[in-house]
C-alpha positions as CSV (number, residue, x, y, z in Angstrom):
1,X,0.0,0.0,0.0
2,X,1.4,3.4,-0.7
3,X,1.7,6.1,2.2
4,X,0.6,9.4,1.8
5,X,3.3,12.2,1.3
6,X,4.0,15.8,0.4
7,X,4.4,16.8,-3.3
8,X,7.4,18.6,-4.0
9,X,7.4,22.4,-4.3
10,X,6.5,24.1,-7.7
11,X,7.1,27.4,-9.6
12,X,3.9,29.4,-9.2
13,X,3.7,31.4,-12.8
14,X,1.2,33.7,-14.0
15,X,0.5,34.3,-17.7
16,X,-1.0,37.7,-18.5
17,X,-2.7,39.0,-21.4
18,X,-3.7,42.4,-22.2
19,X,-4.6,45.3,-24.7
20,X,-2.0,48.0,-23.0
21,X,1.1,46.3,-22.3
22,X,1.4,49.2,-19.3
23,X,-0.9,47.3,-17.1
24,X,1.6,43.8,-17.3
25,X,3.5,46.5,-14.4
26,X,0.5,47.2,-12.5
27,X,-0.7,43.6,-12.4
28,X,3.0,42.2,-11.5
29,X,3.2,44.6,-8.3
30,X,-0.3,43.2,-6.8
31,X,0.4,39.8,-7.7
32,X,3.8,40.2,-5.9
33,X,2.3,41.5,-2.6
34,X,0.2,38.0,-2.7
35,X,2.7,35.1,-4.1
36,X,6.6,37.3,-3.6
37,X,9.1,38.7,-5.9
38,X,9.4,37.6,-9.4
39,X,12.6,36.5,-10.6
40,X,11.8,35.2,-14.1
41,X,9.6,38.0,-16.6
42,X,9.4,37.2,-20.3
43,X,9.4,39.3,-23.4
44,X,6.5,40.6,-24.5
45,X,4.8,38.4,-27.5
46,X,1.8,39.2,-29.5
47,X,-1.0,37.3,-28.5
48,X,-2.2,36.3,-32.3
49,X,-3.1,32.9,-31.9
50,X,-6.7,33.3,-31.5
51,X,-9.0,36.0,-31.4
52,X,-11.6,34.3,-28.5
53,X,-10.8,37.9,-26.2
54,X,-11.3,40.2,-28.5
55,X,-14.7,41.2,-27.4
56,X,-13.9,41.7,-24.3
57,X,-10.3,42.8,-23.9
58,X,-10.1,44.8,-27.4
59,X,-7.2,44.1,-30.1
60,X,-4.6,43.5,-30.4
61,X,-3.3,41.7,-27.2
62,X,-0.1,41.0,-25.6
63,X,1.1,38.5,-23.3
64,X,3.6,38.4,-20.9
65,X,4.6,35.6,-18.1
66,X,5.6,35.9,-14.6
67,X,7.3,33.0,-12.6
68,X,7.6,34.1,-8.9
69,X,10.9,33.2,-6.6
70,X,9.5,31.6,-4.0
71,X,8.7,27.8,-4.6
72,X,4.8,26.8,-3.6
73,X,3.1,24.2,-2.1
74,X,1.0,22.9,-5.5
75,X,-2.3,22.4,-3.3
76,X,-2.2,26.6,-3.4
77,X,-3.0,26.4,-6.9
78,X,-7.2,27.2,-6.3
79,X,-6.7,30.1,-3.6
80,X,-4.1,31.4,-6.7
81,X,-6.3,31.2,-8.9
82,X,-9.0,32.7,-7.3
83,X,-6.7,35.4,-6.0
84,X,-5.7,36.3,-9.7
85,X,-9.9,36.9,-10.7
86,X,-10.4,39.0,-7.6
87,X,-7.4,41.1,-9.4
88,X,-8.8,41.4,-12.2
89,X,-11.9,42.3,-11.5
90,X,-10.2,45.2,-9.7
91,X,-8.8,46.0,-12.5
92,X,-11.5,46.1,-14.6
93,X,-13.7,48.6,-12.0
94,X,-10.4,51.0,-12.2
95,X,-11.2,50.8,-16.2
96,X,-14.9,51.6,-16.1
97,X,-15.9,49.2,-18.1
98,X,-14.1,49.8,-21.6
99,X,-12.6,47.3,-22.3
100,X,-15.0,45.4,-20.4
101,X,-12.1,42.6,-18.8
102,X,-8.7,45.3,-19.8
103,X,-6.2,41.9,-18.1
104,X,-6.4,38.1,-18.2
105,X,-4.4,36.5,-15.4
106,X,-3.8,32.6,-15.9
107,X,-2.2,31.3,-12.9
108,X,-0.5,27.8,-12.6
109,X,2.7,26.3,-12.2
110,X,6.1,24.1,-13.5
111,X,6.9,21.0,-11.9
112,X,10.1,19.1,-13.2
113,X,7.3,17.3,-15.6
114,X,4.7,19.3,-16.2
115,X,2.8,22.6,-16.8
116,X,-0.2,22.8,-15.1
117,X,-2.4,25.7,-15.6
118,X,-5.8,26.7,-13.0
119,X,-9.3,27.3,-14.9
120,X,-12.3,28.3,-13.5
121,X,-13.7,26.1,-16.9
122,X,-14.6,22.7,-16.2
123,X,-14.1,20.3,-19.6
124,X,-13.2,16.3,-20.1
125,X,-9.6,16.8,-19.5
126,X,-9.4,19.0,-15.9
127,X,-10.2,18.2,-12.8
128,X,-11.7,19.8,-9.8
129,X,-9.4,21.2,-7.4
130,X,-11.8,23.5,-4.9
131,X,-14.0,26.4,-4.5
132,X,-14.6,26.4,-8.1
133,X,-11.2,26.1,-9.9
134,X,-10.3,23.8,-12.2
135,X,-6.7,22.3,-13.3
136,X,-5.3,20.6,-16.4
137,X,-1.7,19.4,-17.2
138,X,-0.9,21.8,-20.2
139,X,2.3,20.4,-21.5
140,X,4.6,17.6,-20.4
141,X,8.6,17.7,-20.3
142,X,9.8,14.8,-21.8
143,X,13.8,14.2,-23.1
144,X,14.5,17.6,-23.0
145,X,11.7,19.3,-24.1
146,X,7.9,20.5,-24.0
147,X,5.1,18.7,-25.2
148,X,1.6,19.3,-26.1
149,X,-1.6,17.7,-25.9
150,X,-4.4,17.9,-28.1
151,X,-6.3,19.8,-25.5
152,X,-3.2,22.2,-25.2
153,X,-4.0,26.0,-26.2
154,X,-2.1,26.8,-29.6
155,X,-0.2,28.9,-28.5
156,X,1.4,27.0,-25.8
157,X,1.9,23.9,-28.3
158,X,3.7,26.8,-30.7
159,X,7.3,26.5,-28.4
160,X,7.2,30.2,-28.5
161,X,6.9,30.2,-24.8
162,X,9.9,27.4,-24.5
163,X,12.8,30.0,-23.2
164,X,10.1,31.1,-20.5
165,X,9.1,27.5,-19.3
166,X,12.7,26.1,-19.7
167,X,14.2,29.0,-17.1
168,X,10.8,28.4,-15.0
169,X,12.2,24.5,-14.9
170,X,15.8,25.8,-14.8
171,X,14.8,27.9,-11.4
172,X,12.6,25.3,-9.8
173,X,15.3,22.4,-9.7
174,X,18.0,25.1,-8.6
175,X,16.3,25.2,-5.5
176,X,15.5,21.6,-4.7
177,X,18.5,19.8,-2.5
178,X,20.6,18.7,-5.2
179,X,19.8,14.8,-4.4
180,X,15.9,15.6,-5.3
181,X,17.2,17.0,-8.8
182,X,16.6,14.6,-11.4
183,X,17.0,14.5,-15.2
């Protein structure tokens, strides 16, 4: 019979997406007073794979990706999540209402195997994690490198996000005790 036992820590990220590439700032200060510094930010990439927020976020988006310092017990992944909607509903009562959602905060994390990404969407391949938050494994790191699922947004099965996730990885088994680092 297998005993129960703590997960490892994780690398809490946040992917942002957003008309006005001025509010990546805003949001990255209020979602460091919740989860600590951030010591991985990506470039800036257009966010052209789909138009699905156009309506109501406005065009053309941006995206940017946080990964924060501090590693994280995994089981915080629903309180992120919810923490990251109360945000942006603050954000979109600063913007009275045009557009009507002005940021998209996707919180999840990077284990050594796996990107794993909070919805509050429930579909075939998530499963329920609490008060109302959803999770699905996003992409998979196998022999060196990312891979998608059929279920995996396009523009996370592109690679364009690669040098973000790989230093996200990089970071997380940097700070493991070197005998829990594995290849």
């Amino acid at each position: 019979m297998a005993l129960p036992c703590q997960p490892k820590p994780v690398k809490l990220i946040c992917g942002m997406i957003s008309y006005d590439k001025s509010l990546f700032d805003d949001a990255q200060i209020s979602l460091q007073e919740a989860f600590g510094t951030c010591d991985i930010i990506s470039d800036i990439f257009d966010f052209d794979f789909t138009h699905y927020y156009d309506g109501e976020m406005g065009s053309p988006l941006w995206r940017r990706f946080v990964a924060f310092e501090h590693l994280a017990d995994p089981g915080r992944l629903a309180w992120a999540k919810r923490f990251s909607n109360e945000l942006e509903a603050r954000f979109a009562a600063l913007g009275g209402g045009s557009p009507a959602r002005p940021i998209n905060l996707d919180m999840g994390y990077v284990e050594q195997s796996k990107l794993v990404l909070a919805s509050m969407k429930n579909f075939s391949h998530r499963i329920y994690l609490a008060d109302g938050v959803y999770a699905e494994v996003t992409l998979a790191y196998h022999k060196a490198g990312w891979q998608s699922y059929e279920w995996t947004f396009p523009d996370y099965a592109s690679g364009r996000y690669r040098a973000f996730l790989d230093a996200a990885r990089s970071s997380l088994l940097s700070k493991r005790e070197p005998k829990e680092v594995e290849k």
